[in-house]
C-alpha positions as CSV (number, residue, x, y, z in Angstrom):
1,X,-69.1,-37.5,17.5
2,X,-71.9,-36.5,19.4
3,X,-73.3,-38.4,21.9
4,X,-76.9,-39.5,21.9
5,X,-79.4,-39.2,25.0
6,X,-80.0,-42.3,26.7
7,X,-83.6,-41.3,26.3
8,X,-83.4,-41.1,22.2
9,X,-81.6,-44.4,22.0
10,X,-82.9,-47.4,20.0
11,X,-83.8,-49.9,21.8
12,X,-79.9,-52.0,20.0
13,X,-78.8,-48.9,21.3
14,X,-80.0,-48.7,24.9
15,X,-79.0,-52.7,25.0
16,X,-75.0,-52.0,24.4
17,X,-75.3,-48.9,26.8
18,X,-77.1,-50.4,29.6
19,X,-75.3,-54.2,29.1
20,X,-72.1,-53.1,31.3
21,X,-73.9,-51.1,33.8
22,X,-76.3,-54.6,35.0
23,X,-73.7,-56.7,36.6
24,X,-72.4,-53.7,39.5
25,X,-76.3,-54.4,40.7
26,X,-76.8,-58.6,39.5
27,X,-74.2,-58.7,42.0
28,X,-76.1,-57.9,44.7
29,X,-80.0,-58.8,43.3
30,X,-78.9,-61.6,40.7
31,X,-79.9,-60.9,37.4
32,X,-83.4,-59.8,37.7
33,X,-85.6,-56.9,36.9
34,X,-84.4,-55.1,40.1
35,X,-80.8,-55.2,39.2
36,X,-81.8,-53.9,35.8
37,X,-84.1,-51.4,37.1
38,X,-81.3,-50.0,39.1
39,X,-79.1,-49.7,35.7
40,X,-81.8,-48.1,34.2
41,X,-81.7,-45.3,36.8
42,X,-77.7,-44.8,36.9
43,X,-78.5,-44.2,32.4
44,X,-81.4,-42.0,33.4
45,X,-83.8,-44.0,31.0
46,X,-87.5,-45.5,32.5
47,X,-87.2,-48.9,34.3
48,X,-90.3,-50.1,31.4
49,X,-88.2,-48.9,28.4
50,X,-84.9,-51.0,29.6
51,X,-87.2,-54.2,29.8
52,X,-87.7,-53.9,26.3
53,X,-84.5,-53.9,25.4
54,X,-84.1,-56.8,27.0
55,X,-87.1,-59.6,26.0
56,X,-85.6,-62.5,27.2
57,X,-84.8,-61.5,30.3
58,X,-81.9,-62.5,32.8
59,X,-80.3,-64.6,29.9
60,X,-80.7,-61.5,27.3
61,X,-78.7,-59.6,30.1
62,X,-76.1,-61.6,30.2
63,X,-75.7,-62.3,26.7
64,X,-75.2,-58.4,26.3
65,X,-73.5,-58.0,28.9
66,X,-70.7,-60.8,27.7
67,X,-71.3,-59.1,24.4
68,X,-70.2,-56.0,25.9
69,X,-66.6,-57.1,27.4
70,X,-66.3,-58.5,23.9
71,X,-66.4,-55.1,22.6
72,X,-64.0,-54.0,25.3
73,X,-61.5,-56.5,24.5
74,X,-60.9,-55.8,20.7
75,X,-60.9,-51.7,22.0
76,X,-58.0,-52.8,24.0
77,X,-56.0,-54.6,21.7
78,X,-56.1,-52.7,18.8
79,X,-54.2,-54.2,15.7
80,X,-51.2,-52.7,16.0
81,X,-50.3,-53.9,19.2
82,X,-51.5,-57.6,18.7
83,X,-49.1,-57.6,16.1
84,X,-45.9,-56.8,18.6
85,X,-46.9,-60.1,20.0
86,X,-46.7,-63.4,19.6
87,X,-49.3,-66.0,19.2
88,X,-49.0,-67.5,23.1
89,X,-49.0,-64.0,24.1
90,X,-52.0,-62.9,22.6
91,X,-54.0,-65.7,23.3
92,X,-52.8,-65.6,27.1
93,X,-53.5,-61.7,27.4
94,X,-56.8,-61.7,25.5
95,X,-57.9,-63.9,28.2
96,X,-56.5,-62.5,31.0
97,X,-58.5,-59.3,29.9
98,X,-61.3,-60.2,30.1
99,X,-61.1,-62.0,33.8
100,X,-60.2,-58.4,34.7
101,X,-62.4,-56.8,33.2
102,X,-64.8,-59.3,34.9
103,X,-63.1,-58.8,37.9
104,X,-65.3,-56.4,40.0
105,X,-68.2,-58.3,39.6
106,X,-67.4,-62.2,40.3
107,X,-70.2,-62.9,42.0
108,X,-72.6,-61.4,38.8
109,X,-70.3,-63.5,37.1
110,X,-71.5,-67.2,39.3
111,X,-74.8,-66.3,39.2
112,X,-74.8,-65.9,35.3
113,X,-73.3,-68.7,35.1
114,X,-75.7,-70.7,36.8
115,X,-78.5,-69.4,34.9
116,X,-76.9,-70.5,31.4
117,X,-76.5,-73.7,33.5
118,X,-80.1,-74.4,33.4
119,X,-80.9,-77.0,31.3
120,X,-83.5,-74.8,29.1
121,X,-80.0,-72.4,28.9
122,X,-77.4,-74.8,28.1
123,X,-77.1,-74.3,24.2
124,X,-77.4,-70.3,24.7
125,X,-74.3,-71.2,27.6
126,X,-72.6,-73.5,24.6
127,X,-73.1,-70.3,21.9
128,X,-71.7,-68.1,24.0
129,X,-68.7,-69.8,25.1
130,X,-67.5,-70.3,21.1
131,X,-69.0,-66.7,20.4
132,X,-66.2,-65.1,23.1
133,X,-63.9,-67.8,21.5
134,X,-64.3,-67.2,17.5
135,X,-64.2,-63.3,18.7
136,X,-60.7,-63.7,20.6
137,X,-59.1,-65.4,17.6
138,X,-60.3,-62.7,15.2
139,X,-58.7,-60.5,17.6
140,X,-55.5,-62.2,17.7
141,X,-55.5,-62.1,13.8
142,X,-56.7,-65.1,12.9
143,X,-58.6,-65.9,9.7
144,X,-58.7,-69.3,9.0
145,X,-61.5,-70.9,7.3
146,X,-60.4,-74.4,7.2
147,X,-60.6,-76.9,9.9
148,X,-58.2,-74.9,12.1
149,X,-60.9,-72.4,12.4
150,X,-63.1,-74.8,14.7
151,X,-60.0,-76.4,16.3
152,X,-58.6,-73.7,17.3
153,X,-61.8,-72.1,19.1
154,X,-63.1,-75.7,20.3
155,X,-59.4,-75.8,22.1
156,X,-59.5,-72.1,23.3
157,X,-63.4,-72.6,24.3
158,X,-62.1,-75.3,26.8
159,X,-59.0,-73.4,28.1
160,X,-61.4,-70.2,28.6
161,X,-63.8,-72.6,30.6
162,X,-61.7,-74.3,32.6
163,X,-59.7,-70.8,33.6
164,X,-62.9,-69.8,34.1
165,X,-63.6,-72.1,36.8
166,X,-60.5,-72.0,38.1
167,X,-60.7,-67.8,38.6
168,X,-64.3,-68.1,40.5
169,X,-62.5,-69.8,43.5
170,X,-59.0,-67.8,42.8
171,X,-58.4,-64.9,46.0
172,X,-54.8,-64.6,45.2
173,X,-53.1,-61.8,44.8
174,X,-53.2,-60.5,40.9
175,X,-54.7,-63.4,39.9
176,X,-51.2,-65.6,40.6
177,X,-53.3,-68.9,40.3
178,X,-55.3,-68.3,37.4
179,X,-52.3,-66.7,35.0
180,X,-50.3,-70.1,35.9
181,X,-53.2,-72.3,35.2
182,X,-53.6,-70.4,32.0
183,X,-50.1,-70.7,31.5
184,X,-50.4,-74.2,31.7
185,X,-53.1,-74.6,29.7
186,X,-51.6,-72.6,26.1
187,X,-48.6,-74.8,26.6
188,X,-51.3,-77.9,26.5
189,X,-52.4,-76.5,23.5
190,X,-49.0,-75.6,21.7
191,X,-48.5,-79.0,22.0
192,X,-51.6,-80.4,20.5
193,X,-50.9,-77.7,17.6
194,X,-47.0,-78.7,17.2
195,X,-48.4,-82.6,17.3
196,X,-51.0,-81.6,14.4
197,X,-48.5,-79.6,12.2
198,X,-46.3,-83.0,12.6
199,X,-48.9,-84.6,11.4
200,X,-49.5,-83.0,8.2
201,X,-46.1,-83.1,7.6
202,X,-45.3,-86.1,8.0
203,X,-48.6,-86.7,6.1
204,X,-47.5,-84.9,2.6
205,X,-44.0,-86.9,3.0
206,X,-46.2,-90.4,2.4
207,X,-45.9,-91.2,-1.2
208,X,-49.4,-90.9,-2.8
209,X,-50.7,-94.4,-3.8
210,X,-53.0,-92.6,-6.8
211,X,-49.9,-91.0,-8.1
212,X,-48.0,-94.3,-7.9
213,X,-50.4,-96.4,-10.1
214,X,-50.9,-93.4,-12.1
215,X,-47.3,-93.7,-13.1
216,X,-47.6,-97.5,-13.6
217,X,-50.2,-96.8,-16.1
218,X,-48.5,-93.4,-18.3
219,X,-44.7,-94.7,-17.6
220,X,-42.4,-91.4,-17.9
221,X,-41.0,-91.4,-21.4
């Protein structure tokens, strides 16, 4: 396939290319026109052109720049090897993925975070979250369309956050206290999900009251 120039890329274009390249800089100058600037120069495309492609600013940056482990994350788990694992697996590795993909720039990471903190950022904050949620289930094979489909990414929206948190103040070695938090939280969550398909079992197994008086009224011949 061949590769475009930076210079003759769409504006969509210059946003996915440019998107991983901010945070090495946000680290250092937050995420403002400097750090992008600075990405512009390392893609070789005008400091003025990469603005555009961002209209919205620091929160535009970050969105594409989330967007953009996103993309790295279904590259690396292609279907064939989601399917050698199971569910707690998936879920578990999807995440840790992207924390180390994150990795090199935690400090991009806090300040992006307090920017979507921002009260006038809160619902773009709240989007993303289930966006990188709903994205790691479709990754992980699901396709549900019933209610499991926003109980399942409300739950994994809350273990992500909360592993989150957990991995900004995290300096051991490979990430020892986050994987066990995470740990802890799926087994939280197989719980809640073994609970739930209890439930609904033990829900069909009550004898249907309309079917009852149904039965009263046409009595089997």
């Amino acid at each position: 396939m061949e590769q475009i120039s930076p210079t003759e890329m769409t504006l969509d274009e210059l946003r996915i290319a440019l998107a991983p390249l901010i945070p090495a800089n946000a680290v250092f100058d937050g995420w403002t026109d400097e750090a992008l600037a600075m990405a512009a120069a390392d893609l070789g495309v005008p400091a003025p052109r990469a603005r555009l492609a961002f209209p919205g600013g620091a929160p535009d940056m970050i969105d594409a720049w989330f967007d953009s482990i996103d993309r790295a994350t279904a590259r690396a788990f292609p279907l064939e090897k989601i399917e050698s694992m199971k569910i707690r697996q998936r879920i578990h590795d999807l995440v840790i993925y992207r924390l180390e993909t994150i990795n090199p720039h935690k400090e991009a990471l806090r300040r992006a975070l307090a920017i979507l903190g921002q009260p006038q950022n809160l619902a773009l904050g709240a989007r993303l979250a289930w966006r990188a949620a709903d994205r790691m289930w479709r990754i992980a094979g699901d396709r549900s369309t019933d209610f499991n489909h926003y109980s399942k990414r409300t739950l994994l929206s809350g273990v992500y956050g909360s592993t989150t948190l957990v991995y900004l103040d995290d300096d051991s070695d490979n990430l020892v206290n986050t994987r066990a938090f995470l740990d802890r939280r799926i087994g939280d969550v197989m719980k809640i999900e073994k609970l739930k398909a209890s439930w609904r079992g033990s829900r069909e197994r009550v004898p249907s009251l309309s079917r009852f008086l149904g039965r009263l009224r046409y009595p089997a011949a």
